[in-house]
C-alpha positions as CSV (number, residue, x, y, z in Angstrom):
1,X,1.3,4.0,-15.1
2,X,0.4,5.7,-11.6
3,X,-2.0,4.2,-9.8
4,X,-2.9,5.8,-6.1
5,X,-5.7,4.3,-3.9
6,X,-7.3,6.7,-1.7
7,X,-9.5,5.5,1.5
8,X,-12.0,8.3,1.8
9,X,-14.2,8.0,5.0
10,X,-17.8,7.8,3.9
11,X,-18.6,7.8,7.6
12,X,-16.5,7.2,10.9
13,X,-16.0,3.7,10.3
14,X,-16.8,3.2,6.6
15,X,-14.4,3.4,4.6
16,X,-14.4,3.3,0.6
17,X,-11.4,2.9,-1.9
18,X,-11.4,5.2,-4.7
19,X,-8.7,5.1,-7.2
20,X,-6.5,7.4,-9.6
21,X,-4.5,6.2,-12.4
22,X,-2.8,8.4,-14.3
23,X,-0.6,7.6,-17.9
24,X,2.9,9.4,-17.2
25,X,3.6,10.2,-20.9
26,X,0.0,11.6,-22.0
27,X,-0.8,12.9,-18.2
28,X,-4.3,11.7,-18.9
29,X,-6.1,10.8,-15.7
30,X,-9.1,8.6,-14.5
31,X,-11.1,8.8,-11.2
32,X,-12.2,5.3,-10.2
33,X,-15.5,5.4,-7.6
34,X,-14.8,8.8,-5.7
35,X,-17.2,8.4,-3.0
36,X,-16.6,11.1,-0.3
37,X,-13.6,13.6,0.7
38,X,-13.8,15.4,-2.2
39,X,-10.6,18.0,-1.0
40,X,-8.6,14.4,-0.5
41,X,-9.1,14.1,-4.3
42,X,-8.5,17.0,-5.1
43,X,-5.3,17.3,-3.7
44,X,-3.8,14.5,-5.2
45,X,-5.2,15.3,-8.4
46,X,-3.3,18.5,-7.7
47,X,0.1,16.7,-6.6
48,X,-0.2,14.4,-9.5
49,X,-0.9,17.7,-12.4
50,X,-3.2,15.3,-14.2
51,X,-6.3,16.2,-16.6
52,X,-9.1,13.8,-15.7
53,X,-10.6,11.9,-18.7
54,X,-12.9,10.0,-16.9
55,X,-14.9,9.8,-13.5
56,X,-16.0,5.7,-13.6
57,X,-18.1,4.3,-11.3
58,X,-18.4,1.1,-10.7
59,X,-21.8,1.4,-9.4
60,X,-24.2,3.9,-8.0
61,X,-24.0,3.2,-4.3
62,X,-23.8,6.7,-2.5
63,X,-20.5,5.9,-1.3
64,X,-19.0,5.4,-4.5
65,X,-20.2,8.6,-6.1
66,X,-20.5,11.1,-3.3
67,X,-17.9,13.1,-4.3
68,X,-18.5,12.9,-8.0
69,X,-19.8,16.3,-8.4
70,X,-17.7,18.1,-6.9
71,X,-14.7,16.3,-8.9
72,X,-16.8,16.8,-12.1
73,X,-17.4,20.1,-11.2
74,X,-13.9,21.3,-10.6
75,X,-11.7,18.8,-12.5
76,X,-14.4,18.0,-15.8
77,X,-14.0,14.2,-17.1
78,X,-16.9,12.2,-18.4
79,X,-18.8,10.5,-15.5
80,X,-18.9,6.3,-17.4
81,X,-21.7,3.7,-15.5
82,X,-23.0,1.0,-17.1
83,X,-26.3,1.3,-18.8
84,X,-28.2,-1.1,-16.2
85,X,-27.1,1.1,-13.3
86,X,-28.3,4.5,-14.5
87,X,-31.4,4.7,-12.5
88,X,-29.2,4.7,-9.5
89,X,-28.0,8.2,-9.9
90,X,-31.1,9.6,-9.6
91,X,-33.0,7.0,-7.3
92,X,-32.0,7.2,-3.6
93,X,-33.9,3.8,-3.0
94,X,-31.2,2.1,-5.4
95,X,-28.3,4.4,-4.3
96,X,-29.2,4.2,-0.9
97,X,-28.1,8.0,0.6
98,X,-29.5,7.9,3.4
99,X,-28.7,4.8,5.0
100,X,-25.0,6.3,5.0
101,X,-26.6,9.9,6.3
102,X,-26.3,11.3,2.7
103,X,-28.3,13.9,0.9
104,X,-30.0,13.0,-1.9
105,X,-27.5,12.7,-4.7
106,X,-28.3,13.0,-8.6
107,X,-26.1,12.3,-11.3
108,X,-26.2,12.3,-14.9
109,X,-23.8,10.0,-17.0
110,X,-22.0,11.4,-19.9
111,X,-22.0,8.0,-21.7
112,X,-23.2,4.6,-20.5
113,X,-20.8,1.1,-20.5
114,X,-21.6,-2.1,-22.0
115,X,-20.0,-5.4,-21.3
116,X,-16.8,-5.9,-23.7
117,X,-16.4,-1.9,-24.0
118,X,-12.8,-0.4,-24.3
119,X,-11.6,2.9,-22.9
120,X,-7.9,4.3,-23.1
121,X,-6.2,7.0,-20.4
122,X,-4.1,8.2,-22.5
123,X,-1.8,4.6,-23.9
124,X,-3.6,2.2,-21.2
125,X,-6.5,0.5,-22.5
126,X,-9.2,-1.2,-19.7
127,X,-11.8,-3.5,-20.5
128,X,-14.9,-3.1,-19.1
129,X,-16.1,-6.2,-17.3
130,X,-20.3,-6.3,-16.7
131,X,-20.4,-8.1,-13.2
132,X,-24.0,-8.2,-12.2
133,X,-25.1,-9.5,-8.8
134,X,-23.5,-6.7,-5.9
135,X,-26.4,-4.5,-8.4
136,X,-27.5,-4.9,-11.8
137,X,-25.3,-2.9,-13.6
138,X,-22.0,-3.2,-11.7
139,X,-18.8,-3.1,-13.4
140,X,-15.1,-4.2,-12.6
141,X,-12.4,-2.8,-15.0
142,X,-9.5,-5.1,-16.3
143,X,-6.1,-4.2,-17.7
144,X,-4.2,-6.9,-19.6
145,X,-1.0,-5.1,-19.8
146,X,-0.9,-3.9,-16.3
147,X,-2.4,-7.1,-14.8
148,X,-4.9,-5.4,-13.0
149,X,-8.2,-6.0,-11.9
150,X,-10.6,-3.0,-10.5
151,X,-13.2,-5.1,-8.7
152,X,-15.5,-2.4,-7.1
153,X,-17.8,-4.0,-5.1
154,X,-18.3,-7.7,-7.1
155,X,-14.9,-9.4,-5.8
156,X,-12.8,-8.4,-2.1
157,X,-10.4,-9.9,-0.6
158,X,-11.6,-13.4,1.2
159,X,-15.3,-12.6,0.3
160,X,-17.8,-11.1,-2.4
161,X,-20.0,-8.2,-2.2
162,X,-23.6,-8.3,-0.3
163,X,-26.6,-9.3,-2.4
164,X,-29.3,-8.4,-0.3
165,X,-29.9,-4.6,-1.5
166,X,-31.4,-3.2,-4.0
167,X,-30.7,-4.3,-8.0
168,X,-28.8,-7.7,-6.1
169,X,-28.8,-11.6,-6.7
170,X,-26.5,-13.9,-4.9
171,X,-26.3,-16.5,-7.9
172,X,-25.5,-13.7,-10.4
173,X,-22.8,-12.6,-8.4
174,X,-21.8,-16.4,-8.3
175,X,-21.8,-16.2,-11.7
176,X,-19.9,-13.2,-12.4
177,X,-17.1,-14.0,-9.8
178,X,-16.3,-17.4,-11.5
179,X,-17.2,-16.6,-15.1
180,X,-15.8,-13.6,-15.7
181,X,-13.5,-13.1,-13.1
182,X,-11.6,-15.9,-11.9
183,X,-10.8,-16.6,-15.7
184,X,-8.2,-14.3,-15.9
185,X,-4.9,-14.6,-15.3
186,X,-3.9,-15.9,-12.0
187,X,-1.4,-13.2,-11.4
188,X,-3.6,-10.2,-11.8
189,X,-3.6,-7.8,-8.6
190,X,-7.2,-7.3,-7.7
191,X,-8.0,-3.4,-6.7
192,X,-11.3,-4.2,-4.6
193,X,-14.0,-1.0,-3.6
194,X,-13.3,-1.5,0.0
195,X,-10.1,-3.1,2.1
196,X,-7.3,-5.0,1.4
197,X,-6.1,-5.8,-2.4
198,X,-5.3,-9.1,-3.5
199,X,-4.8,-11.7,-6.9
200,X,-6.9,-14.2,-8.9
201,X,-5.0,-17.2,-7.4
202,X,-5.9,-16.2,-3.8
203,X,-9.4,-16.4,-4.3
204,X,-9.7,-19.0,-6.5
205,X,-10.1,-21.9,-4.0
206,X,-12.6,-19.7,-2.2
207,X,-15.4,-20.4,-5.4
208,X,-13.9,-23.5,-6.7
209,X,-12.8,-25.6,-4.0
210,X,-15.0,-24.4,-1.2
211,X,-11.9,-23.1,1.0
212,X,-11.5,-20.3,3.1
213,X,-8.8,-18.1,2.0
214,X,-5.1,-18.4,3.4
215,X,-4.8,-15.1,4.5
């Protein structure tokens, strides 16, 4: 497996990790949350001489999906949310655009995510992991074999994703975080939506011992 994590500048100072992974032996490709830059992801997709499968989004923040039209546009792939977090695409009060200085962005999904849902890039196979809480419908992606984690916006380094916009709830994203995620292995590399990655056991005294982490 390749796995490249672009920082595309949303604005000056905001800064959004999308990510690629790529199956060596099929040359399948997904596009994990491309949310601005769309020449930066292009190039690498270019580099890389991948077909892309999928465009996922993790949720339907404008700056995670930015860029997706262009991508889509170009590159093709099936854009995958989860069902709860369709409205966003079309919404700008749930996908908030303009409080990061975006037009208004609409979206259609090719097909819609549930929790417990499978996709494959060519011979690596991700779980889809329904995290409510950051919004509604977000998702984080799991791979068992790779131990790897894509958290998008539900689980970052030393902290959790903001529950005051639109779609949020603090105790679901309590919920999610310690149900859901912290239940898998402690080993597994967490690939967050913004900053720094990290593993299980590094966060794990954050939610169940009331710690701050050891950075």
């Amino acid at each position: 497996m390749i796995l490249k994590r672009l920082r595309l500048y949303v604005e000056d100072t905001h800064i959004t990790n999308c990510y690629i992974i790529v199956d060596e032996n099929t040359k399948e490709a997904m596009i994990v949350d491309p949310g601005a830059e769309p020449d930066k992801i292009a190039n690498m997709i270019e580099v890389l001489n991948v077909k892309i499968k999928y465009i996922v989004l993790t949720h339907c923040h404008a700056d995670h999906i930015g860029a997706v039209s262009e991508i889509k546009n170009r590159f093709g792939g099936k854009i995958l949310i989860h069902r709860d977090e369709v409205e966003g695409l079309y919404n700008p009060e749930i996908s908030l655009c303009e409080m990061i200085g975006k037009n208004k962005i609409i979206l259609e999904a090719d097909s819609r995510l549930d929790d417990d849902d499978v996709i494959h890039v060519g011979n690596i196979e991700f779980k889809i992991i329904h995290t409510p809480g950051h919004t509604k419908g977000g998702i984080c992606l799991y791979c068992e074999k790779e131990k790897m984690l894509l958290s998008g916006d539900t689980l970052f380094r030393g902290t959790w994703g903001r529950t005051d916009l639109p779609t949020g709830d603090f105790k679901s994203i309590m919920r999610s975080i310690t149900n859901k995620l912290l239940v898998l292995p402690e080993d597994t590399i967490i690939y967050p939506g913004h900053g720094k990655s990290s593993m299980i056991r590094e966060e794990e005294p954050i939610y169940f011992n009331l710690q701050p982490r050891k950075y």
